[in-house]
C-alpha angles and dihedrals in degrees: 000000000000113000115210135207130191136185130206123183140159085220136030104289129202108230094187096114098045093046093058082063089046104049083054086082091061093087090064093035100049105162110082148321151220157185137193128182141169116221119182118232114163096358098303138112119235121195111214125178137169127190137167123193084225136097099288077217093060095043115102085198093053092040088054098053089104093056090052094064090223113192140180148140093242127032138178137190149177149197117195130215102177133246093171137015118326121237147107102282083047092046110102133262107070122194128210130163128212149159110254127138100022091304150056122266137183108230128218128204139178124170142199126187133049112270110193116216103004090124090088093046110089120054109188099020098079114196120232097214132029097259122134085214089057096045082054097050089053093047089052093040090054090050091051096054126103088016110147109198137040091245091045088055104038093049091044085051094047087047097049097053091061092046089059080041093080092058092064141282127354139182112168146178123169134145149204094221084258103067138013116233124191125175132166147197116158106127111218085027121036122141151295139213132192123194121222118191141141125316084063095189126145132036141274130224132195112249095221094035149071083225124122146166148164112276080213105061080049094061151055115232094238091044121107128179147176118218115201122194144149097230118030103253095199147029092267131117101272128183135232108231110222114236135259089027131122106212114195127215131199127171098334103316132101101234107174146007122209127210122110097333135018119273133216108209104177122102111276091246095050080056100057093047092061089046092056094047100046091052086059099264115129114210131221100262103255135157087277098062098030080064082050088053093047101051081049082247094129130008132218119231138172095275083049127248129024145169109261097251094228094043090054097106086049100052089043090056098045084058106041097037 
């Protein structure tokens, strides 16, 4: 049985408590491991992953993360308990690129869960390796490219999922460098979040170890962050994630969720505030909009308050619905 782990920030975090939580499954997920992460140099976002089709907690690389400062806004990682033959090409995350929304983007997928039959499913995208998760991920991959718009997308994605649904279990987290999706179905498991955000107070104790430590000193006071994961890695008040949803991060923030029908997850009042901005209106700077300027939502200027020009669809879409 994998276990997955997933990061969301509105700044470069450092995962090296939580990992130590989550190295701890390797013992009961022994065949390999992995994590991906994007980290943003000139503007650009770079994809780097490193995985190794050995016990993270034998490997001198995985036990070690700690010492590498990695950092990103998104991260993604996996622990592996085979269904089929153990080896690189087999070991989570997988990696595609592809032309969707206007751009190219490097994909990142990690899977939980076992999908029968999928093999036969994508036609262009060819696996590496002989993994249903990675059949799935080209099957999604093949469907997402070419979209043209973020609803489009994000409707297609959520779509999909319960589509590969019907083959078996699923929990999945995966990314475009520019949002975090999760999505599960996996009855008796599914997933858990756990939102992070300012005032960073308390403390936080690995689940299986004596270990703890102030949320505080982990965290800047204008950082906010979502942590995904199959199993809860601390004390905290985690959150059971519903099923057959595709819930959407950005930033930090929880944006949408994706069922049926397209949620709105900020706060009504954050709401109101976008609403106001995109039809032309600049609020008093409060502690509302000053949120909104934190999770890169909104901008302040010299004439005083404005949308962020590359977070305008989404905006649009948290308001409209």
């Amino acid at each position: 049985m994998c276990e997955l782990f997933g990061v969301n920030a509105n700044k470069d975090v450092d995962v090296n408590f939580t990992w130590r939580g989550f190295i701890r499954k390797s013992e009961y997920n022994p065949d390999g491991w992995g994590i991906g992460w994007y980290s943003h140099l000139a503007g650009s976002r770079n994809l780097s992953v490193i995985k190794q089709p050995i016990p993270a907690y034998r490997s001198r690389i995985a036990l070690a993360v700690p010492t590498l400062r990695i950092k990103g806004q998104i991260v993604i990682s996996h622990v592996r308990l085979a269904t089929s033959e153990i080896g690189y090409l087999n070991t989570h995350p997988f990696v595609r690129r592809i032309w969707s929304v206007g751009q190219y983007d490097e994909w990142i997928f990690a899977h939980n869960g076992v999908l029968d039959g999928v093999e036969e499913l994508p036609k262009r995208f060819k696996p590496l390796g002989t993994t249903d998760s990675e059949a799935a991920f080209c099957y999604i991959m093949e469907n997402l490219e070419g979209i043209g718009t973020i609803r489009e997308l994000f409707i297609k994605l959520q779509s999909i999922l319960d589509e590969l649904s019907d083959y078996g279990t699923l929990n999945v987290l995966m990314s475009n460098g520019r949002y975090l999706f999760a999505y599960t179905h996996y009855p008796g498991k599914g997933m858990w979040l756990l939102r992070r955000h300012p005032p960073h107070r308390g403390h936080a104790r690995l689940l299986d170890e004596d270990f703890e430590v102030s949320v505080g000193d982990m965290k800047a006071q204008d950082e906010y962050a979502y942590l995904v994961a199959t199993r809860r890695l601390t004390d905290e008040k985690w959150e059971k994630m519903e099923k057959n949803k595709l819930y959407i991060f950005r930033d930090g923030a929880l944006l949408l969720k994706v069922g049926r029908k397209i949620e709105p997850m900020l706060r009504k009042d954050e709401i109101e505030v976008l609403r106001a901005v995109l039809n032309g209106e600049s609020p008093e700077i409060d502690n509302t909009v000053k949120r909104l300027v934190d999770l890169k939502l909104l901008k302040i200027t010299r004439g005083g308050v404005a949308v962020n020009d590359y977070r305008r669809a989404i905006i649009k879409l948290i308001v409209e619905g």
